[in-house]
C-alpha positions as CSV (number, residue, x, y, z in Angstrom):
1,X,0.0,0.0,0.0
2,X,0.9,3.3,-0.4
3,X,2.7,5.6,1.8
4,X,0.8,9.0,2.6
5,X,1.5,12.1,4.5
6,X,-1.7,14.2,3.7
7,X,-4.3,12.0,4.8
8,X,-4.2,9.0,7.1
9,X,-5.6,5.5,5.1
10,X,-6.2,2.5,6.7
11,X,-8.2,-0.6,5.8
12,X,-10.3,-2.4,8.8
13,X,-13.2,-4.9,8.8
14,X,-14.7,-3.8,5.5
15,X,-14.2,-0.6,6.2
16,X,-11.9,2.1,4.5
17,X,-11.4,5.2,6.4
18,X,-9.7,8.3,5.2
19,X,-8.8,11.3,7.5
20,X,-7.5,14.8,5.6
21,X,-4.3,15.3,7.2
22,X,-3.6,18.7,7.0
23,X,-5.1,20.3,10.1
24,X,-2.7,23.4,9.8
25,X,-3.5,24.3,6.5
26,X,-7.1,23.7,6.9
27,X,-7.2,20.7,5.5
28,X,-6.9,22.6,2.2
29,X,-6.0,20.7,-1.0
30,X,-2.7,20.6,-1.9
31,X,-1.4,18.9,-5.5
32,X,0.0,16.1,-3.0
33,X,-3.0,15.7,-1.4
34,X,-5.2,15.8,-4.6
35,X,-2.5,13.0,-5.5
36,X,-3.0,11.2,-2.3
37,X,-6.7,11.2,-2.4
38,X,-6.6,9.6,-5.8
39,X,-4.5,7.0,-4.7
40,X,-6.7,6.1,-1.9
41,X,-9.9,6.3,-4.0
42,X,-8.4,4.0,-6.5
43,X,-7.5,1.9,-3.4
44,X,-10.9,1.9,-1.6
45,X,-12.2,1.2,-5.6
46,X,-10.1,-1.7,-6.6
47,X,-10.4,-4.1,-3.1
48,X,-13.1,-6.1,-3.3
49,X,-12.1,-6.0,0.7
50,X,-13.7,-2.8,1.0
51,X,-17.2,-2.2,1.5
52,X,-17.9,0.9,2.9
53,X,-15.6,4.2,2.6
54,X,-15.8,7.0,5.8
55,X,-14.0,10.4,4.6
56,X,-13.6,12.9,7.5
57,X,-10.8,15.6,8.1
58,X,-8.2,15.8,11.1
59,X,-8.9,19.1,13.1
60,X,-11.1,21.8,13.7
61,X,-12.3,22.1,10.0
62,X,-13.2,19.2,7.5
63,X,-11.7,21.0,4.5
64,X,-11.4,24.9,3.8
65,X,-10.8,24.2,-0.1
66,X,-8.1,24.1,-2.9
67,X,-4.9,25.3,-0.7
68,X,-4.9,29.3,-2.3
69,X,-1.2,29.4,-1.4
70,X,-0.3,27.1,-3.5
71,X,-1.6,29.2,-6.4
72,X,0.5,31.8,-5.3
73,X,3.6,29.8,-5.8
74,X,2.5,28.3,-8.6
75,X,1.5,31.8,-10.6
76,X,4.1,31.6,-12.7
77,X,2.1,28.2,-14.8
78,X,-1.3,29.2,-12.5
79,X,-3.6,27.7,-15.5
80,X,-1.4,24.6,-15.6
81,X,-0.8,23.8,-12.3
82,X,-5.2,24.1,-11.5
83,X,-5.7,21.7,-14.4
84,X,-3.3,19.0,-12.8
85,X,-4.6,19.9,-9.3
86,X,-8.5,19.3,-10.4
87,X,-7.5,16.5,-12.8
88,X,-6.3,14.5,-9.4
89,X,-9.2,15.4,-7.3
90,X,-11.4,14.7,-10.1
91,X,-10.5,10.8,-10.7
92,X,-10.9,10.8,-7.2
93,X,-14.4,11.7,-7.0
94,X,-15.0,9.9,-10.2
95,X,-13.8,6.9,-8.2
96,X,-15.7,7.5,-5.2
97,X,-18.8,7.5,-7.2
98,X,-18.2,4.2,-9.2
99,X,-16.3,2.0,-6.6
100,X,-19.7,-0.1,-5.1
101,X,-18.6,0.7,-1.7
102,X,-21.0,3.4,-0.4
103,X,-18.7,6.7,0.4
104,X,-19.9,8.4,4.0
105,X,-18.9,11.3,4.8
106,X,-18.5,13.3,8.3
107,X,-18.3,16.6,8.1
108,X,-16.1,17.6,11.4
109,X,-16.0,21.5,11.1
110,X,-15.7,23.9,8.1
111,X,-16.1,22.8,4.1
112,X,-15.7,25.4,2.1
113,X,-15.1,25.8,-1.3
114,X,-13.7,21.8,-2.6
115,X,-14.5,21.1,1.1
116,X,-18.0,21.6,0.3
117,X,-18.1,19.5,-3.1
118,X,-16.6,16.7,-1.3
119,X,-19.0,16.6,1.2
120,X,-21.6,16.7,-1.4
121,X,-20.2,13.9,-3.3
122,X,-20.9,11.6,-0.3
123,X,-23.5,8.3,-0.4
124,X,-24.3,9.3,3.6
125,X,-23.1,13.0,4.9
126,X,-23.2,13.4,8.9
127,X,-22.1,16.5,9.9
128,X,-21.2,18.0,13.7
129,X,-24.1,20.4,14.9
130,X,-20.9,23.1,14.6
131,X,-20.2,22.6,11.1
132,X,-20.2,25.0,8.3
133,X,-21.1,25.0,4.7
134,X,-20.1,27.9,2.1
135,X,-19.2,27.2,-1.5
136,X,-17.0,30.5,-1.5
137,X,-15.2,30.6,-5.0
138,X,-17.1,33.4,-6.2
139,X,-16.0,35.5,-3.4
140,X,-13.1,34.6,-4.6
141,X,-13.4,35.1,-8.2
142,X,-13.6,31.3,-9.0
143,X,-15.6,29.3,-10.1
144,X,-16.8,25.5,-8.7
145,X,-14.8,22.4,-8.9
146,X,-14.8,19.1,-7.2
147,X,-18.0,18.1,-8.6
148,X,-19.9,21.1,-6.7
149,X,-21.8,21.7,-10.4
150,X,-22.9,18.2,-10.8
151,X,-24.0,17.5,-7.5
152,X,-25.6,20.5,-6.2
153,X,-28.6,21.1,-8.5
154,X,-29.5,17.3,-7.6
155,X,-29.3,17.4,-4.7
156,X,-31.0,21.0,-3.6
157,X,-32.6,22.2,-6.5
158,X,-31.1,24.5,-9.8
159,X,-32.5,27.8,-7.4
160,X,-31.1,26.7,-4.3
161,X,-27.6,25.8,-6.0
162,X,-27.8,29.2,-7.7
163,X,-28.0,30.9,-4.7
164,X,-25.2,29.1,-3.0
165,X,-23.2,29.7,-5.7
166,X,-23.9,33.2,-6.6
167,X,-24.1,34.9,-3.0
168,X,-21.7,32.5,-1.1
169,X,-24.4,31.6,1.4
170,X,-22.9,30.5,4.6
171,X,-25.5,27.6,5.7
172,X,-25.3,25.7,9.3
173,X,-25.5,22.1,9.7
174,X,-29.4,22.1,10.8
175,X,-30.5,24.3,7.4
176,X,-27.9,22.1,4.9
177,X,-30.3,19.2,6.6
178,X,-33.0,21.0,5.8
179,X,-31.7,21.7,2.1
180,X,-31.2,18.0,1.9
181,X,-27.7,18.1,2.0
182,X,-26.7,16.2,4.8
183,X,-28.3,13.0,5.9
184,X,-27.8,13.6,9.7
185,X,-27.0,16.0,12.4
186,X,-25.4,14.9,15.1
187,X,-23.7,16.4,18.6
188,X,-19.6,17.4,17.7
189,X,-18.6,15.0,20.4
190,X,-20.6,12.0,18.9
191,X,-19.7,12.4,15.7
192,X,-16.9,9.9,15.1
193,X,-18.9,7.9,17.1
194,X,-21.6,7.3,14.7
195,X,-19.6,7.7,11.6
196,X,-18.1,4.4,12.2
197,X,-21.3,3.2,13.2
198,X,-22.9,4.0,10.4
199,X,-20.0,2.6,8.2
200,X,-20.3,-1.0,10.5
201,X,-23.3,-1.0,9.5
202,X,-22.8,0.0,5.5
203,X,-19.8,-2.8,5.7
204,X,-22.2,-5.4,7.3
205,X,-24.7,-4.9,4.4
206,X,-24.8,-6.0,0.6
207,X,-22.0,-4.6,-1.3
208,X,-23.0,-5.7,-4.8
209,X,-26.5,-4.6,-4.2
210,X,-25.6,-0.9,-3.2
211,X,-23.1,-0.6,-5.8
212,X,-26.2,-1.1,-8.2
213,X,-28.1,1.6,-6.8
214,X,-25.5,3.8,-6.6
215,X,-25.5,3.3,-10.4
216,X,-29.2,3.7,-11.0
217,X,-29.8,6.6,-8.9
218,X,-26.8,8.2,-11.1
219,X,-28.6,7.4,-14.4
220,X,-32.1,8.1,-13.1
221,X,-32.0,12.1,-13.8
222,X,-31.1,11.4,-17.7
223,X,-32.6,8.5,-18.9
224,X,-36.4,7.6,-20.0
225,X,-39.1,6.3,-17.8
226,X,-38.4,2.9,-20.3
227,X,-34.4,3.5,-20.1
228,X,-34.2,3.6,-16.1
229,X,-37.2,0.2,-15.5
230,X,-34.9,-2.0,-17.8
231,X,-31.5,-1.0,-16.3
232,X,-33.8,-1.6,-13.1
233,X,-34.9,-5.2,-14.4
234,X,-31.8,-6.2,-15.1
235,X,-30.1,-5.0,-12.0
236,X,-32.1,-6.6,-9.4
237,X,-32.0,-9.9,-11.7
238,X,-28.5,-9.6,-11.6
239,X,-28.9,-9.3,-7.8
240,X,-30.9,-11.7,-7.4
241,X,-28.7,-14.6,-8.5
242,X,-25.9,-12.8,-6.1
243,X,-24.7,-14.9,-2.9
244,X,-25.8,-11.8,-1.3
245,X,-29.4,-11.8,-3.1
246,X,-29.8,-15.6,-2.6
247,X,-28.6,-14.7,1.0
248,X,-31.2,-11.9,1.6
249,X,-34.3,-14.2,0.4
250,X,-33.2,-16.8,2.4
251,X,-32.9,-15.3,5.3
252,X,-36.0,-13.2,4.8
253,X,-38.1,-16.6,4.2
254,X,-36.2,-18.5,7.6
255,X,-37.1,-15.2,9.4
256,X,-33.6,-14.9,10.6
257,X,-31.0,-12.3,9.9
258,X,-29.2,-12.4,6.9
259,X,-24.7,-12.6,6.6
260,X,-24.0,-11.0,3.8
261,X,-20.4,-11.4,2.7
262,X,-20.4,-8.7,0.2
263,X,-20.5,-10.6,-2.9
């Protein structure tokens, strides 16, 4: 495995967890921790030992953004050095979003800018009852990245992403729950707590099958009424034939509960 010194990585009981590493910089994304992150993703993708992914950040803040000093240093190639930097954090997300283990995120503190898209990225977000959400390029005359484009207008609506966009709305954890953005708010102290808990339980469950619906619920904005029931059909025939699918019906018939092995 690969060595990292941006972001801890570390494989246990199904479970892949991946901690931001740079609490003195924010947490702010640096070329080596866009590299890092990829590596990691394509990691978390690639084991069939992985079957649930929890993405948090050391520190006070999850992730204040792309790491603006770096731009600074890099002004002399700035347009060159963004495209490599995005181009990294962007297989990364890509990855997240095709591996079939379900990505949960927990949102310790501030996400901001790329801080934000990666929390929006996530399967499940929980997010401490302190934590902040503020797109903030604009303010910074930039524009979004990180998937923050994609994701947003699916998740809250082409209005509300406009506005969050547009006006750098700073939102706290209870109203991004009311947006829809975050699946749960919980206390700062418990939050760790029940990220892993929720990722037990994630890692306990039917890898296969959630990979599927992480890939139908990605087609299901574009495609047909006709386009999304077969890719439907096919996928839950598919799972059905599964040891996981043969697993579930079994144990649903025996009323007993079911030991899914995540195949």
């Amino acid at each position: 495995m690969a060595t990292f010194s941006t972001l801890d990585f570390v494989i246990d009981s199904g479970i892949a967890r991946i901690t931001l590493n740079r609490p003195d910089a924010a947490n702010g994304i640096s070329m080596q921790l866009a590299q890092e992150l990829l590596q990691a993703s394509l990691a978390c993708r690639c084991s069939t030992a992985v079957r649930a992914v929890l993405l948090t950040g050391k520190g006070r803040m999850f992730c204040a953004g792309g790491d603006l000093n770096s731009f600074v240093e890099n002004a002399g190639n700035l347009e060159g050095f963004i495209k490599e930097l995005t181009t990294y954090l962007h297989a990364a997300i890509a990855n997240f979003a095709h591996m079939r283990a379900p990505l949960v995120i927990a949102v310790n503190g501030a996400a901001a800018g790329a801080g934000f898209s990666l929390a929006a990225c996530g399967d499940l977000v929980l997010a401490a009852r302190s934590a902040k959400f503020s797109m903030a390029y604009t303010g910074a005359g930039l524009v979004p990245d990180g998937s923050a484009s994609y994701f947003l207008p699916r998740i809250v609506g082409l209005r509300r992403a406009q506005e969050l966009i547009l006006t750098n709305r700073r939102l706290g954890a209870e109203e991004a729950l009311e947006w829809g953005l975050l699946t749960r708010v919980v206390e700062d102290t418990e939050l760790a707590a029940e990220a892993q808990k929720l990722a037990a339980q994630i890692a306990a469950g039917p890898t296969g099958a959630y990979g599927a619906v992480k890939k139908l619920l990605a087609t299901s904005f574009d495609a047909t009424l006709e386009t999304q029931m077969e890719l439907e059909g096919a996928a839950i025939a598919a799972a059905a034939i599964s040891r996981d699918g043969l697993e579930g019906v079994a144990a649903f018939l025996g009323k007993r509960a079911p030991v899914f092995t995540g195949t």
